[in-house]
C-alpha positions in Angstrom: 0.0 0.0 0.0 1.0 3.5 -0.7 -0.5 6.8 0.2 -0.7 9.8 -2.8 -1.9 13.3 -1.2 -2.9 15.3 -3.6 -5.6 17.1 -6.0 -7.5 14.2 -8.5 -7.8 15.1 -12.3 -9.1 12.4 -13.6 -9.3 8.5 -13.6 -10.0 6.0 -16.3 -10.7 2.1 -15.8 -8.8 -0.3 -17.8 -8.5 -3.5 -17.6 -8.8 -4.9 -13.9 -6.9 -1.4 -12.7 -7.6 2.4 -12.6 -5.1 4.7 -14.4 -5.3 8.2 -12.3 -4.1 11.5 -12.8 -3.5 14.0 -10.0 -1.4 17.1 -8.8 0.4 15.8 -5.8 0.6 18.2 -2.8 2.8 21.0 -2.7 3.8 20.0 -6.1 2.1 22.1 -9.6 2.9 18.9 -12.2 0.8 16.7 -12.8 1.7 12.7 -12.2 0.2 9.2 -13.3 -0.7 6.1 -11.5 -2.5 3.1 -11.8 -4.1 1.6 -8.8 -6.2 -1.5 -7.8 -7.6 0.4 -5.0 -8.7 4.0 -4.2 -9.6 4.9 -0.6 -10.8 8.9 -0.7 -10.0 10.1 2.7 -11.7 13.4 2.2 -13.2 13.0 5.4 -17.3 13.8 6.6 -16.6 17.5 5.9 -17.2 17.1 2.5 -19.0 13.6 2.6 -20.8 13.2 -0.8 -20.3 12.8 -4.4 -20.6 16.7 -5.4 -17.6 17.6 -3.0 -15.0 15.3 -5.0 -13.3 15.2 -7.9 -12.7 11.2 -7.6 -16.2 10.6 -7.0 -17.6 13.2 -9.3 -15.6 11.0 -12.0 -16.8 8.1 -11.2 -20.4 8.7 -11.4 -20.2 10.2 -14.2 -18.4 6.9 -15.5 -21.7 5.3 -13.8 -19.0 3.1 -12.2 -21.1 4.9 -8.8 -24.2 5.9 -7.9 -25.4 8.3 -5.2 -26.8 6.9 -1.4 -30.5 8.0 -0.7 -29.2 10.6 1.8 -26.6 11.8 -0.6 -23.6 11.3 2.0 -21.7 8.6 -0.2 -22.3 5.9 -2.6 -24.9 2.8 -3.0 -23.7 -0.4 -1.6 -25.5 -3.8 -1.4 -25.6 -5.7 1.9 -22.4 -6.8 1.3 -20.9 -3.2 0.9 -20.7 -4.1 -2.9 -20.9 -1.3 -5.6 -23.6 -2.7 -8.0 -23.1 -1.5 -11.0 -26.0 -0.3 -13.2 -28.3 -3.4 -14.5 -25.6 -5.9 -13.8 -23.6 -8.0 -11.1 -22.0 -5.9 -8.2 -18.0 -5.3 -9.1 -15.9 -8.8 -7.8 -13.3 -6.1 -6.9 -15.3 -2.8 -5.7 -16.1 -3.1 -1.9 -16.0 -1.2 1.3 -13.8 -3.0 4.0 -14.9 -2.5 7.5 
């Protein structure tokens, strides 16, 4: 695991992974990644899809979908992100 502060540009799934784009802190270029996992660690303050880039992204990717109360994103009883019409993502969850 590795930890990336910074500001999110973008994201694009390929494959099994997520290629990213973002403006590290403190820094003005801009780097690339590709991840298996992304944890946004925004925090409450700005709980919900609207207040991030990352998330903003991904629903428009419909990869996401907004919670009835608008503080995150839909999850089945297994914390699964189903995806639109089909099976829940094998690899999208939310670890408790």
């Amino acid at each position: 695991m590795s930890i990336h502060a910074g500001y999110l540009l973008d994201m694009v799934e390929q494959d099994e992974a997520l290629n990213l784009r973002y403006r590290a802190r403190g820094r003005q270029d801009i780097l690339s990644l590709c991840a298996n996992w992304v944890v946004n660690c925004t925090g409450m303050e700005r709980a919900g899809i609207a207040h991030s880039p990352l998330l903003r992204e991904m629903q428009r990717q419909r990869l996401i979908k907004a919670d009835p109360l608008g503080l995150g994103i839909t999850v089945d009883p297994q914390s699964r992100v189903p995806r639109p019409e089909e099976a829940p993502y094998s690899s999208m969850s939310l670890e408790r």
